[in-house]
TORVEX-852650 format. One record per residue (C-alpha): residue in one letter; z, y, x. Coordinates in steps of 0.5 Angstrom, whole numbers, plus 500, padded with zeros to 3 digits. Layout:
BEGIN
AZYX ...
This chain:
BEGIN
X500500500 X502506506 X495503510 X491505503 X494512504 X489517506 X492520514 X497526514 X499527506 X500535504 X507537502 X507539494 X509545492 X511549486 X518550483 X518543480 X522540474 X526545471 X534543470 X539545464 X542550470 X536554472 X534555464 X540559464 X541567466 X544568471 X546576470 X549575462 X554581461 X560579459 X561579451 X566585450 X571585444 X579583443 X576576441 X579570437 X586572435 X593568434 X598568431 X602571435 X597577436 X598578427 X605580428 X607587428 X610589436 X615594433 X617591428 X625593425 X630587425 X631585418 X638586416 X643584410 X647578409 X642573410 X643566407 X650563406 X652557408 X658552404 X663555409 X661562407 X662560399 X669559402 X676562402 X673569401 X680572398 X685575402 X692570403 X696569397 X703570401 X708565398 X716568399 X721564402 X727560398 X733564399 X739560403 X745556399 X752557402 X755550402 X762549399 X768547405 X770540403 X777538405 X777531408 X780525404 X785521407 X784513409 X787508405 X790504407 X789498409 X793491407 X793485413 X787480412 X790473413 X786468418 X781464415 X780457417 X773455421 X768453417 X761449417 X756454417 X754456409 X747457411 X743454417 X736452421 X732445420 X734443426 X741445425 X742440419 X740434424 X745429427 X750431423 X753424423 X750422416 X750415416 X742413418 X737410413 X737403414 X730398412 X723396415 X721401412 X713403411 X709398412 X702399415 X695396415 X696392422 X704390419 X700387413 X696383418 X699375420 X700376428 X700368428 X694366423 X692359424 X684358427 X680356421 X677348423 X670345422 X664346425 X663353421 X657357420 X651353423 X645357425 X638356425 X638352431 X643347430 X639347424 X633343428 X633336429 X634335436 X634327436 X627327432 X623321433 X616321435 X612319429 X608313431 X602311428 X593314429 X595320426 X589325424 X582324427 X577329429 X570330432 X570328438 X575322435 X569320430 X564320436 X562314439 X563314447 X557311453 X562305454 X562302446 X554303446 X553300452 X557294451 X557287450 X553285445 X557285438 X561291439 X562295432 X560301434 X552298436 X552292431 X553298426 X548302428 X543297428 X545294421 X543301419 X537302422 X534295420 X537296412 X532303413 X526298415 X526293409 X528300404 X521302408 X515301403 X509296406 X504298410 X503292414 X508295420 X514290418 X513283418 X519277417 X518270419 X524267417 X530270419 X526274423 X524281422 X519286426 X517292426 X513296430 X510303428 X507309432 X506315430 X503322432 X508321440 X513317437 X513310438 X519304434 X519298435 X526293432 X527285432 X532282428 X533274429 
């Protein structure tokens, strides 16, 4: 940008942007006259003190009249008075010591009055027998005196199973006549003669054959 900047540039001249100062004039006389005035300015400066009584207070309203004078009692001569002469005073027998007419709480006690005699009041623990016999017999049993602790074992198969119903690997491969082989091959042959005849089962005797295959499977079962 400066090297697209023709050589030396030329210094701008002008007066240039005006602000708010320039606009104002600098030799404005100055406004005469008293100006605003206050409210000191609006009272008068000779002004006489205002006299009179002014306002009255509750005081003022008080005792206004001169003091009552009030005149003094005028004084009583007292009348001589002759002395009486004393009676005289006749003996005074001596009186027997006495127990006091009167006396404290703590003075009336012990005064050799005979003591109260008895058990007296009973109280809950004198109620309560100190040599009460143990009640006897086995008392409350609980839940676990409860339970048989010399059950029997119950004896006896108990409840079968799944696993108890299957047929293991040694009874299959047995000798021949195991129950569990000769049952599944009795069933198998009575499913053979249910079959309808198609030339697959051929019995000779007591001897029956069967061969069948079909699609990837292939079967085929003798009885003697």
């Amino acid at each position: 940008y400066l090297s697209a900047l023709g050589g030396a540039s030329t210094a701008v001249s002008g007066a240039g942007i005006t602000s708010y100062l320039d606009t104002v004039a600098s030799n404005t006389s100055t406004a005469g006259g008293a100006g605003l005035t206050g409210y000191l300015d609006a009272l008068p400066a000779t002004s006489a003190p205002v006299s009179g009584a002014g306002l009255t207070g509750y005081l003022d309203t008080m005792g206004g009249g001169a003091p009552v004078k009030v005149a003094a009692p005028a004084p009583v001569a007292a009348a001589p008075v002759a002395p009486a002469a004393p009676a005289p005073v006749a003996a005074v027998a001596p009186v027997a010591a006495t127990a006091p007419s009167a006396g404290d709480y703590l003075s009336t006690l012990n005064t050799g009055a005979a003591q109260t005699s008895g058990a007296g009041l009973t109280g809950y623990l004198d109620t309560v027998a100190s040599n009460t016999a143990t009640t006897g017999g086995a008392g409350l049993t609980g839940y676990l005196d409860a339970l048989q602790t010399t059950a029997t074992a119950t004896s006896g198969a108990g409840l079968t199973g799944y696993l108890d119903a299957l047929a293991t690997n040694s009874e299959i491969a047995g000798p021949a006549g195991g129950s569990s082989l000769t049952s599944f091959l009795e069933t198998v042959y009575s499913q053979i003669m249910s079959l309808p005849e198609d030339g697959s089962r051929k019995v000779a005797g007591n001897t029956v054959t069967f061969a069948k295959a079909e699609g990837s499977y292939a079967m085929s079962f003798v009885k003697k």
